[in-house]
C-alpha positions in Angstrom: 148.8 94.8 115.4 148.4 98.3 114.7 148.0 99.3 111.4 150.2 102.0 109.0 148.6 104.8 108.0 149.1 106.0 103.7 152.2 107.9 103.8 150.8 110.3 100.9 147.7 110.3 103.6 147.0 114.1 105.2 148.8 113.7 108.5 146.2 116.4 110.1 143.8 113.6 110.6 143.0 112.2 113.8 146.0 110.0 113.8 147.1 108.1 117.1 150.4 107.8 118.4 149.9 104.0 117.5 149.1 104.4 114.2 151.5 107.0 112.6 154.6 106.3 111.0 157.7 107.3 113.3 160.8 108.4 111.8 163.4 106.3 110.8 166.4 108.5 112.3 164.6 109.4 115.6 161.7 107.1 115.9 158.9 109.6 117.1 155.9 109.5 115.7 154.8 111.6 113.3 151.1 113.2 114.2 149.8 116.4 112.9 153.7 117.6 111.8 153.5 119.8 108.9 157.8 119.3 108.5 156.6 115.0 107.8 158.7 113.9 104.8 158.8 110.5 103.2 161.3 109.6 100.8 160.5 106.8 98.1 162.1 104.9 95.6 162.2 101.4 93.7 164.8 99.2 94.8 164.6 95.3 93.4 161.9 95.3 91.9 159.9 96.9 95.4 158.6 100.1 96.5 160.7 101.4 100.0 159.8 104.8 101.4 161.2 106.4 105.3 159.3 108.6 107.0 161.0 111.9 108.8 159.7 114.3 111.2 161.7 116.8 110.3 164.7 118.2 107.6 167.7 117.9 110.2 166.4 114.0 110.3 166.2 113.3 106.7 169.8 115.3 106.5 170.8 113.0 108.7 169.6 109.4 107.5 170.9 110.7 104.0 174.9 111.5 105.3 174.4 108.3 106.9 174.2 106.5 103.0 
């Protein structure tokens, strides 16, 4: 099992394919991309976050909501 790398981690690391997070709209991963964002919040009780590789994904997850 591959493991997650820290989403507040710097993404300009040497970070494989296998290990990045991948976007939750398009599912690339996301390696050395300065346009990463991650969205967080506290729902229940627990901490959920979504990675995006870009601003046109995370428009589009959030017109999805």
């Amino acid at each position: 099992m591959a493991t997650m790398v820290d989403p507040t981690s710097d993404l300009e690391e040497d970070v494989s394919e296998d290990d990045a997070p991948r976007c939750v709209v398009c599912d690339e991963p996301i390696v050395e991309d300065p346009a990463h964002r991650v969205r967080t919040w506290v729902e229940d009780g627990a901490v959920e976050h979504r990675h995006f590789c870009s601003e046109s994904c995370e428009a589009e997850w959030e017109s999805e909501d």
